[in-house]
MDTraj code that builds the backbone (N, CA, C; nanometers):
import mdtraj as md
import numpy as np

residues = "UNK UNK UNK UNK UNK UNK UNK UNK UNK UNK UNK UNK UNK UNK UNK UNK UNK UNK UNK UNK UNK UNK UNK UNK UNK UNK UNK UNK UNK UNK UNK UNK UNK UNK UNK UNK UNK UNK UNK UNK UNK UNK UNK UNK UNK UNK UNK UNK UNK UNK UNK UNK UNK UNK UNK UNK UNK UNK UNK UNK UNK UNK UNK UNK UNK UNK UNK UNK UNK UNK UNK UNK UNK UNK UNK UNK UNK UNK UNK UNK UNK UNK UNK UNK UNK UNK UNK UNK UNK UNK UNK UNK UNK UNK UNK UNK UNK UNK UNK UNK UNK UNK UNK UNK UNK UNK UNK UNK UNK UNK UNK UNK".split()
xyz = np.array([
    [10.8593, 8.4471, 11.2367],
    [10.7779, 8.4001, 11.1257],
    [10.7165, 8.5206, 11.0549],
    [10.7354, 8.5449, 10.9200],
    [10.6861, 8.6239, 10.8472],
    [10.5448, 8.6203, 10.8609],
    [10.4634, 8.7719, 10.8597],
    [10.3443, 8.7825, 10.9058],
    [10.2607, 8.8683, 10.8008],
    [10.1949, 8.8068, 10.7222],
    [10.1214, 8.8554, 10.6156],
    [9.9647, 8.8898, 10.6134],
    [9.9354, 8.9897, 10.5670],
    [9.7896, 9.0113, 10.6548],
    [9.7070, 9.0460, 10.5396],
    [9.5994, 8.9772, 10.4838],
    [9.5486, 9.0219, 10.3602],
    [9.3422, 9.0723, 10.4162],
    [9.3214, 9.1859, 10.3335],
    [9.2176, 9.2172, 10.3105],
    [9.1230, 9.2191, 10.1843],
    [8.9948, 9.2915, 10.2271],
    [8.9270, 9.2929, 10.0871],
    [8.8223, 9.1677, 10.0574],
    [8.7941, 9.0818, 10.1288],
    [8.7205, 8.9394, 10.0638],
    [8.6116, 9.0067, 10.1171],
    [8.4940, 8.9506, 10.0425],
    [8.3513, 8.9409, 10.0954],
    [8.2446, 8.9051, 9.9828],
    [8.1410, 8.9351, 9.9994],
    [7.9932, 8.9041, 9.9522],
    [8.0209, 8.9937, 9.7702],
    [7.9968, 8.8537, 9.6885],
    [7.9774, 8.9848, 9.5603],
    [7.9137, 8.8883, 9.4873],
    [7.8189, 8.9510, 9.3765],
    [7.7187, 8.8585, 9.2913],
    [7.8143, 8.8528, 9.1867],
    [7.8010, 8.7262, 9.0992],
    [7.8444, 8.6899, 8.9564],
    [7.8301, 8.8132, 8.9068],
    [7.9846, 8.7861, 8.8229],
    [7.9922, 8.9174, 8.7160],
    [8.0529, 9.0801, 8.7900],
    [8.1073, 9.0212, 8.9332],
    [8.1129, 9.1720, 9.0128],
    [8.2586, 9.1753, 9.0409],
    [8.3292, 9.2509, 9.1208],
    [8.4522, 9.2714, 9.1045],
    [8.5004, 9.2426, 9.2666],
    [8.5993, 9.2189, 9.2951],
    [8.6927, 9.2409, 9.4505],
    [8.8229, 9.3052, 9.3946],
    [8.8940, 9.3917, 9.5075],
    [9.0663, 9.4178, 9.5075],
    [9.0867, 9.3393, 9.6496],
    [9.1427, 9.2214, 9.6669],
    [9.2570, 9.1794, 9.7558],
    [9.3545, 9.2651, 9.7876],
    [9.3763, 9.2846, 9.8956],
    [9.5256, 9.3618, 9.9621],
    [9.5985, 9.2525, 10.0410],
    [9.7089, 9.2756, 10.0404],
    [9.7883, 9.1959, 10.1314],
    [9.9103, 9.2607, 10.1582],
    [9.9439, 9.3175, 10.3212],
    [10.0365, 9.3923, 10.3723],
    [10.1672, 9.2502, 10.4164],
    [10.2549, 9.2491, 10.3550],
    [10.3776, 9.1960, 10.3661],
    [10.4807, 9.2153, 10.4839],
    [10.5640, 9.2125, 10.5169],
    [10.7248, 9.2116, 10.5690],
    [10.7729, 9.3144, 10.5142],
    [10.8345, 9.3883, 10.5399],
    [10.9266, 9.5055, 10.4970],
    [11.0687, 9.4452, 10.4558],
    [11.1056, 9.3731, 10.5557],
    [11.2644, 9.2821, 10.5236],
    [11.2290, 9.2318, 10.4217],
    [11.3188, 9.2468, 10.2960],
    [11.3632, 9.1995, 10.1835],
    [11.2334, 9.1631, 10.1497],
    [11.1526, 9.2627, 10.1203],
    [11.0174, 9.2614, 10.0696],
    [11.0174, 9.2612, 9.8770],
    [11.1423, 9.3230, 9.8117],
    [11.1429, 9.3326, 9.6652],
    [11.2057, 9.1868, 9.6642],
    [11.2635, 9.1193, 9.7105],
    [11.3096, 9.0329, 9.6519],
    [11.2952, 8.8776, 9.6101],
    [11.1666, 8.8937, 9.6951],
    [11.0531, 8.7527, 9.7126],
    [10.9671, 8.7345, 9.5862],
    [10.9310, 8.6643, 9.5529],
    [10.7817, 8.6120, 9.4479],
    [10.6534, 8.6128, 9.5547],
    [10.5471, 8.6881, 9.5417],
    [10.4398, 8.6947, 9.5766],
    [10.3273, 8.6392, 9.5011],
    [10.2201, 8.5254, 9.5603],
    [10.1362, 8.4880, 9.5132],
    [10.0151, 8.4935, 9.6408],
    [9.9120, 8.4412, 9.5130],
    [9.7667, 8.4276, 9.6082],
    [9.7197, 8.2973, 9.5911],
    [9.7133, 8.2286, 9.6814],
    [9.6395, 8.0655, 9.6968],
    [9.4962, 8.1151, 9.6705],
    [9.4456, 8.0105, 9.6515],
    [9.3084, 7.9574, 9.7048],
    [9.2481, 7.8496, 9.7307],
    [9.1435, 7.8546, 9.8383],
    [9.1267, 7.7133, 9.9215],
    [8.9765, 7.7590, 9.9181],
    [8.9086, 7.6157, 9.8093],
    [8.7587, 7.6168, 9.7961],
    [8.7137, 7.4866, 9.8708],
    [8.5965, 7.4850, 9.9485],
    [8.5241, 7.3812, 9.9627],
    [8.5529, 7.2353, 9.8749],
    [8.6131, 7.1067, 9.9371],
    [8.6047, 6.9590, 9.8993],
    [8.7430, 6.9938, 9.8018],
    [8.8436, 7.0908, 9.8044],
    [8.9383, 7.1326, 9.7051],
    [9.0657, 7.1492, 9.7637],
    [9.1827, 7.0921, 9.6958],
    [9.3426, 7.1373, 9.7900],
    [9.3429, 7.2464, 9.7020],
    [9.4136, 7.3516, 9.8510],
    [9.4653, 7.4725, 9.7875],
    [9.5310, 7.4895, 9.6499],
    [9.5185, 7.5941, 9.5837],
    [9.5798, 7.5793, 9.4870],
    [9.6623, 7.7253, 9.4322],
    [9.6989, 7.7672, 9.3557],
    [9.7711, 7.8793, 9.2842],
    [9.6737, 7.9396, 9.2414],
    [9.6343, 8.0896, 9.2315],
    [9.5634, 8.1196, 9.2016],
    [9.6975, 8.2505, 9.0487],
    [9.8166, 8.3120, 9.1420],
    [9.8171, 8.4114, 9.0488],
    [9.9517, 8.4592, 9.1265],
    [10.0761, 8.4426, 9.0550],
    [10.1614, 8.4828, 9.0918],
    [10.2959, 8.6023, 9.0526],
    [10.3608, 8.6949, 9.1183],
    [10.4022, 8.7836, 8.9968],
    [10.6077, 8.8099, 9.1087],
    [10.6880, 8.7637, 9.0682],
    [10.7968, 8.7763, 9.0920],
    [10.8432, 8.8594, 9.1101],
    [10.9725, 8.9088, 9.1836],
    [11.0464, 8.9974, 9.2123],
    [11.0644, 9.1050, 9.0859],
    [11.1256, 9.0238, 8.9624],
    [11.1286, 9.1303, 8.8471],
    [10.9710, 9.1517, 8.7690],
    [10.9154, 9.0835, 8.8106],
    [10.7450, 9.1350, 8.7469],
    [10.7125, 9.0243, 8.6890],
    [10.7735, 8.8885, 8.6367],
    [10.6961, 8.8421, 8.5720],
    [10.5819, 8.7806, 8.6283],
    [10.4632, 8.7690, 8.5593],
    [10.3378, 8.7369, 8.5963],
    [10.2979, 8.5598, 8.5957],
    [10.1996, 8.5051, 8.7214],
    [10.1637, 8.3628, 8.6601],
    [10.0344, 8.3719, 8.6806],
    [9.9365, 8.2903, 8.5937],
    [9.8537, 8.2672, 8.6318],
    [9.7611, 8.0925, 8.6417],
    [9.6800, 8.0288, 8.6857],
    [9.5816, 7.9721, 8.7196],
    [9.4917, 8.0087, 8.5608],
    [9.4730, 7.8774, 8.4808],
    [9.4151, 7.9149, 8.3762],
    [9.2667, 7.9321, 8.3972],
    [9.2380, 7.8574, 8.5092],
    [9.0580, 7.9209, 8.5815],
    [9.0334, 8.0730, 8.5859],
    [9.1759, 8.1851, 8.5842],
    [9.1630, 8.3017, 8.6169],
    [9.2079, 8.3933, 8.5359],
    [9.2745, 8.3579, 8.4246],
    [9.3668, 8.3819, 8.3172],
    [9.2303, 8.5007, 8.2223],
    [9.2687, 8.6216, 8.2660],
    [9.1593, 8.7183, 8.1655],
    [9.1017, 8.7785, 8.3111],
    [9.0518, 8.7565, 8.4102],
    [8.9790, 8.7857, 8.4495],
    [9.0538, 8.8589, 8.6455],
    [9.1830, 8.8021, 8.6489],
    [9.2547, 8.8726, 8.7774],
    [9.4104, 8.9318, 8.7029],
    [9.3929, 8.9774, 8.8485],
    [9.5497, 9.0654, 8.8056],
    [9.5977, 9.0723, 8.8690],
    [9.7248, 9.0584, 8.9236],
    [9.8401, 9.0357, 9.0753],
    [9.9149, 9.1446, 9.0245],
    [9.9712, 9.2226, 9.1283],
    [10.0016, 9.3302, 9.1084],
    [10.0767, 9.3773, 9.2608],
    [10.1896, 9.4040, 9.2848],
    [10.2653, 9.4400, 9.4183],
    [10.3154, 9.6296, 9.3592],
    [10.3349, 9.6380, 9.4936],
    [10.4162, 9.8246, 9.5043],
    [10.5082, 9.7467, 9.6335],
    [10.6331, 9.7871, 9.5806],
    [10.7092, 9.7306, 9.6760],
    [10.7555, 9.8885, 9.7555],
    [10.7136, 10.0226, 9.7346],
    [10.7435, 10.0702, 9.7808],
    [10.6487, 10.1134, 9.9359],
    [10.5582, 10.0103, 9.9391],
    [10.4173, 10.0440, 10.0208],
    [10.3999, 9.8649, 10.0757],
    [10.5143, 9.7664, 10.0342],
    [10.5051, 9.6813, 10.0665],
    [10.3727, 9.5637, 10.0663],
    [10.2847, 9.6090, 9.9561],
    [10.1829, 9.5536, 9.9328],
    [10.1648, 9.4426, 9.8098],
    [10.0808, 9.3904, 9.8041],
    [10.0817, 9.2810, 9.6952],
    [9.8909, 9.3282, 9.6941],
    [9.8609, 9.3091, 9.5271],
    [9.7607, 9.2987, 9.5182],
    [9.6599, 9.1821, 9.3968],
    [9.5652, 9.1712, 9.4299],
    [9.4966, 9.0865, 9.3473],
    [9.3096, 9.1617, 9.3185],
    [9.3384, 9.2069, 9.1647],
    [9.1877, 9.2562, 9.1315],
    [9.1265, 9.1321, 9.0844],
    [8.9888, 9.1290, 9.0728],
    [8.9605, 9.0141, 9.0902],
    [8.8133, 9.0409, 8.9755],
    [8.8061, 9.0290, 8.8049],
    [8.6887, 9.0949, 8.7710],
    [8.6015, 9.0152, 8.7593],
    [8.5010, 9.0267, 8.6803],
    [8.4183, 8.8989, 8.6324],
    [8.4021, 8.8183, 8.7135],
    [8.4015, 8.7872, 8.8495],
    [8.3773, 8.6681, 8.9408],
    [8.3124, 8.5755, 8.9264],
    [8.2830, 8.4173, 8.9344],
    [8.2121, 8.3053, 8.9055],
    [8.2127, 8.2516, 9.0217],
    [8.0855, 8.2089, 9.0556],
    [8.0634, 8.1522, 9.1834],
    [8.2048, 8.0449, 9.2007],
    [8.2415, 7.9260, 9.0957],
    [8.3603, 7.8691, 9.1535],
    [8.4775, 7.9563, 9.2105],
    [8.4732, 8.1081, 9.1883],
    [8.5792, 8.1405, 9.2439],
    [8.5632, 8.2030, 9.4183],
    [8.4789, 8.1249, 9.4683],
    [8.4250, 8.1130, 9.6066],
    [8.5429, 8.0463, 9.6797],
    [8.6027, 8.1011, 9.7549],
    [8.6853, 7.9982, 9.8376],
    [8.7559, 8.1181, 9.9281],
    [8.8533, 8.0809, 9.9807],
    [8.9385, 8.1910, 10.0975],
    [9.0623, 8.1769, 10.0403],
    [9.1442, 8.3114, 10.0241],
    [9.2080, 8.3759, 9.9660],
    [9.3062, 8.3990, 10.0767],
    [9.4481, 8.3293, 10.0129],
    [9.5575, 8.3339, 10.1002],
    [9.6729, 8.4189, 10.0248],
    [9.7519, 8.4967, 10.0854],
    [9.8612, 8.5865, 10.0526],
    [9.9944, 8.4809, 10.0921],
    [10.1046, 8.4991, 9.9350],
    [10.2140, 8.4136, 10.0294],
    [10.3406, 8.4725, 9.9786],
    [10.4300, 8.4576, 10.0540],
    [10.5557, 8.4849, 10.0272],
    [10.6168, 8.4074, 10.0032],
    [10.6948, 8.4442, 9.8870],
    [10.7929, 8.2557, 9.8481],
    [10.7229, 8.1323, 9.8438],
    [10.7516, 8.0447, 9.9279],
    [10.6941, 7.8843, 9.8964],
    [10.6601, 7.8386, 10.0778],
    [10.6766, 7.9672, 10.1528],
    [10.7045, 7.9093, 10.2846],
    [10.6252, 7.9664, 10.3917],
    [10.5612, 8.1042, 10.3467],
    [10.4871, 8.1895, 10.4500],
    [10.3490, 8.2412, 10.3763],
    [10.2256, 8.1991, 10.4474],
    [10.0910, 8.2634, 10.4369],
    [10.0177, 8.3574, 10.5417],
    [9.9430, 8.4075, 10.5158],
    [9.8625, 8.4872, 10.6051],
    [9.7348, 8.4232, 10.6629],
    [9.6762, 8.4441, 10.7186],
    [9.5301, 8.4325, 10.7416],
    [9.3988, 8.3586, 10.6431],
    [9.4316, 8.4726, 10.5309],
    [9.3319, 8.4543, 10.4575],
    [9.2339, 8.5143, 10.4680],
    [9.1468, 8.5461, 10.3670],
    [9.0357, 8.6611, 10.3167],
    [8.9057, 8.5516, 10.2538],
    [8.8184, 8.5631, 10.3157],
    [8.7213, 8.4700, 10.2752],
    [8.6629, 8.5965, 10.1261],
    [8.6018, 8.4764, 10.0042],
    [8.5305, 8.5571, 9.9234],
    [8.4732, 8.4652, 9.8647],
    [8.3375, 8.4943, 9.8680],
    [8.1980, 8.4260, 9.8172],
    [8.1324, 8.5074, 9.7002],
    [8.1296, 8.3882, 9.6014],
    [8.0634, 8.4839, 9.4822],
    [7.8973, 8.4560, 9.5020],
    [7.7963, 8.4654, 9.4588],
    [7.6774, 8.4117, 9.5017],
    [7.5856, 8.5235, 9.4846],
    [7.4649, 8.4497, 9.3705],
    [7.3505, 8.5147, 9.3379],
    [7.2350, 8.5386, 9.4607],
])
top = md.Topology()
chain = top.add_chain()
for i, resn in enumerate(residues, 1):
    res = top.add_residue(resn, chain, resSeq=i)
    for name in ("N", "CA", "C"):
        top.add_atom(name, md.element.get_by_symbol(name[0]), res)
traj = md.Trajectory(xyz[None], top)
């Protein structure tokens, strides 16, 4: 089972910034679509921000201006900057590969 391990969540006030990391699989690591879930309180997970093998980008119109997904496939990483934060964007932050493998998850709380 593919084993995805993401960092970076924690404590930040409205208006402040996070970088998400998420260390991937090395096997056929360029050739996957990488995204970031998120799972908020009373909420099904959802898409937060996704960016494909050849680059194209998706986003979650809750986040559209304000994150950025971003991989180095030569370092096998996937990333998510995260600016402007709004308390709704409080929830735990999952790394995924394709449609079939997640990690852990990165808790991140926005909060005055």
């Amino acid at each position: 089972q593919a084993q995805l391990v993401e960092s970076g969540g924690g404590l930040v006030q409205p208006g402040g910034s996070l970088r998400l990391s998420c260390v991937a699989p090395r096997s056929s690591f360029g050739v996957y679509t990488f995204g970031w879930d998120r799972q908020s309180d009373g909420k099904q997970r959802e898409m937060v921000a996704e960016i494909t093998s050849g680059g194209t980008l998706r986003y979650a119109d809750s986040v559209k201006g304000r994150f950025t997904i971003s991989r180095d496939n030569a370092k096998y990483m996937v990333y998510l900057q995260m600016d402007n934060l709004k308390l709704e964007d409080t929830g735990i932050y999952y790394c995924r590969r394709g449609n079939s493998a997640w990690g852990q998850g990165t808790q991140v709380t926005v909060s005055s």
